[in-house]
C-alpha positions, -999 to 999 in steps of 0.1 A, spaced: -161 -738 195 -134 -710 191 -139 -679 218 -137 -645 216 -122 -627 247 -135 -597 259 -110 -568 273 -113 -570 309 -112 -607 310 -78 -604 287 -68 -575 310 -70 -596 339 -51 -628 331 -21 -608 322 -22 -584 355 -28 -616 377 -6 -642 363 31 -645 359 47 -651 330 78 -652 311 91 -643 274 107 -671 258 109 -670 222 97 -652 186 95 -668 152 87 -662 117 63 -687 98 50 -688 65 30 -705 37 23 -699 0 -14 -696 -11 -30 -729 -19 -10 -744 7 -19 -769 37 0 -774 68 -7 -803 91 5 -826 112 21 -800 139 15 -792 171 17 -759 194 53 -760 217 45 -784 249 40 -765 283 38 -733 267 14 -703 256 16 -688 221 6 -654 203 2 -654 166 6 -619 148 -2 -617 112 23 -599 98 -2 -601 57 -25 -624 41 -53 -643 52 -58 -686 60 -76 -710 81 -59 -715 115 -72 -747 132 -60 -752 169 -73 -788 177 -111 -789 169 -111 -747 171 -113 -731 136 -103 -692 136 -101 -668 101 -60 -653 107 -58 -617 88 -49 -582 99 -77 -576 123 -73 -611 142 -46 -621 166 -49 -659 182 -37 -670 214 -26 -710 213 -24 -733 242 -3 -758 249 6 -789 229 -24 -784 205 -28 -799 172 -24 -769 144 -36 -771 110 -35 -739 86 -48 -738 52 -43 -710 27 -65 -703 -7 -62 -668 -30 -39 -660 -9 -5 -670 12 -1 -660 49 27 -649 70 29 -645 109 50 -643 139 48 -662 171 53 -654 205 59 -679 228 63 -674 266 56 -700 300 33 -694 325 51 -693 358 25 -690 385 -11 -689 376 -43 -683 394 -69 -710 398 -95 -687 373 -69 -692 344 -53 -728 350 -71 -743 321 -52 -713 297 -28 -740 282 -54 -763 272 -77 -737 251 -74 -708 223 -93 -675 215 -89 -647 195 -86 -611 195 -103 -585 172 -77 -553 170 -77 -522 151 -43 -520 144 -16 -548 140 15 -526 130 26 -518 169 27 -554 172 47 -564 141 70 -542 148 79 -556 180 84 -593 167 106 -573 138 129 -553 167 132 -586 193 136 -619 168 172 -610 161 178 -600 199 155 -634 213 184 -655 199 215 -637 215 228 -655 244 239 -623 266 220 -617 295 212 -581 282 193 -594 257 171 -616 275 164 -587 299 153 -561 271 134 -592 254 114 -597 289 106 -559 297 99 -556 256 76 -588 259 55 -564 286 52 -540 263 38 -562 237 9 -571 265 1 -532 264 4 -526 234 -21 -557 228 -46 -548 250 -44 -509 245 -50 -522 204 -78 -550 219 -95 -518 238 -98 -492 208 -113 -521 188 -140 -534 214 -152 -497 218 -151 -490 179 -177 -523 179 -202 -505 206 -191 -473 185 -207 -486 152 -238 -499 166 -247 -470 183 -240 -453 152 -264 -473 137 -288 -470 164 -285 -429 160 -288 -435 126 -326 -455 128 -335 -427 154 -329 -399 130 -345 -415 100 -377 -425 119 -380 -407 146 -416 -393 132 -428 -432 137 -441 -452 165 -411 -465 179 -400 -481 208 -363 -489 222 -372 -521 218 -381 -520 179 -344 -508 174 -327 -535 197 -346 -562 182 -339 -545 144 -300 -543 157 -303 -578 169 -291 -568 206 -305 -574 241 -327 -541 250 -308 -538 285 -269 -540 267 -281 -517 237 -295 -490 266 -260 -493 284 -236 -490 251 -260 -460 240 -256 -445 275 -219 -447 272 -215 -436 239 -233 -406 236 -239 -394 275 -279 -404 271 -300 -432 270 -315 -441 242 -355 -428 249 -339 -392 262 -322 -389 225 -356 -401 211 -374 -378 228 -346 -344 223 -347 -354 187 -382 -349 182 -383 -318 203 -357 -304 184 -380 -310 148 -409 -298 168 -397 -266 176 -385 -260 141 -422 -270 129 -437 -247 151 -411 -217 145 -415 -220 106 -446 -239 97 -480 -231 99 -492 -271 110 -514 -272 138 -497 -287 175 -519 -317 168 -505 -319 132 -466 -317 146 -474 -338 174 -482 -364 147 -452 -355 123 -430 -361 154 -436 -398 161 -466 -387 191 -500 -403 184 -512 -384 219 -513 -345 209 -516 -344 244 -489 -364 258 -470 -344 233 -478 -313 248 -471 -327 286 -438 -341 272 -429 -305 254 -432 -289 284 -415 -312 305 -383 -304 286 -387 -271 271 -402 -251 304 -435 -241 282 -462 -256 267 -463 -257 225 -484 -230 215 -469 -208 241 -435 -216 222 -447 -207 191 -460 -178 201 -427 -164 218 -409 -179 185 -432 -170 157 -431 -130 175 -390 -138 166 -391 -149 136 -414 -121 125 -387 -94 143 -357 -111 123 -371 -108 92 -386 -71 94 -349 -59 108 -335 -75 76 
């Protein structure tokens, strides 16, 4: 089964291994194309960057989808197979050796995973600058290819990073999004984790990072916030708003109200509504 990596696992192999740049090449194949019977380079590692287009990139028994957003990392000695349809594909590889390795990552030359990233450009662009310069013999070269193949780790996980918080980004988008639109329901945190297909716990944590508050606190200032415009402008009853607002209890409404706002409803209104009528007699 092909794995996705999260960024603090991919953060630590490369900050507690050692490894070392050796090469970069340039691959291709037209659309409606197979290509089989190859293997990954023996005893080393392997980054594939997509430089455009999109195929089928088996690694042994692991099938991954190479386009723009996916970057694979290949293991050693591993049987490739890469299949093209509507359209051709074209991709660099980086290959480099491990050179001491902890005892967590010793099976890394025997498996593959992908990456999801934002942004594959940074990374092109280095495989364009060093292929030319991996081939010269000087040992200039093979110094700025080495420090260069450290700045293609940053760049990858900086690029691994911005996508992996965009993910949390979108679902608390769309968990802000169910808030706002039903908010004057009977919901739980649990009805929107389930509906978002996410554990309750994880959706509660992304939430709290995202925005600052957890999930029931933006609940429950969300339907403050309509209930104090109901009761500034509207003539409903507290029991009415208490229902428009997703509370079934008028008064565990009112308890809740004054909890947050420092006064009970009808005391709020009566402050407000005094306002209001001030305001509009001045203009």
């Amino acid at each position: 089964m092909n794995m996705k990596r999260s960024i603090n696992w991919l953060t630590e192999y490369f900050s507690e291994n050692s490894m070392e740049f050796v090469d970069i090449f340039k691959s291709s194949l037209p659309p409606k194309e197979k290509d089989l019977n190859r293997r990954t380079a023996k005893n080393l590692c392997g980054i594939v960057i997509p430089i455009n287009g999109e195929c089928s990139f088996s690694l042994n028994e692991d099938k991954y989808i190479l386009n723009k957003n996916i970057i694979l990392h290949c293991g050693s000695n591993m049987k490739i197979k890469v299949e093209t349809e509507k359209v051709g594909i074209e991709y660099y590889v980086v290959h480099y050796k491990n050179i001491c390795t902890t005892e967590k990552f010793e099976d890394i030359q025997q498996s593959s995973f992908y990456l999801e990233i934002e942004d594959r450009l940074s990374l092109v662009k280095y495989c364009e600058e060093n292929i030319d310069k991996s081939l010269s013999p000087d040992n200039y070269s093979k110094f700025s290819c080495k420090v260069d193949f450290i700045n293609l780790i940053d760049s990858l996980i900086k690029n691994v990073r911005t996508s992996q918080y965009n993910d949390k980004l979108k679902l608390v988008n769309k968990g802000i999004e169910y808030i706002n639109k039903n908010y004057n329901s009977s919901i739980s945190i649990s009805d929107i984790s389930d509906i978002l297909e996410v554990d309750r716990r994880r959706f509660s944590e992304l939430f709290q990072e995202v925005t600052g508050l957890s999930p029931i606190k933006y609940l429950t200032e969300y339907r403050l916030k309509e209930a104090k415009r109901l009761l500034k402008f509207s003539s409903y009853t507290v029991t009415e708003i208490a229902d428009m607002t997703g509370y079934n209890d008028c008064f565990y409404f009112s308890k809740t109200f004054k909890k947050n706002v420092g006064i009970c409803p009808r005391k709020y209104r009566e402050i407000n509504s005094d306002a209001v009528q001030n305001f509009l007699i001045k203009k």
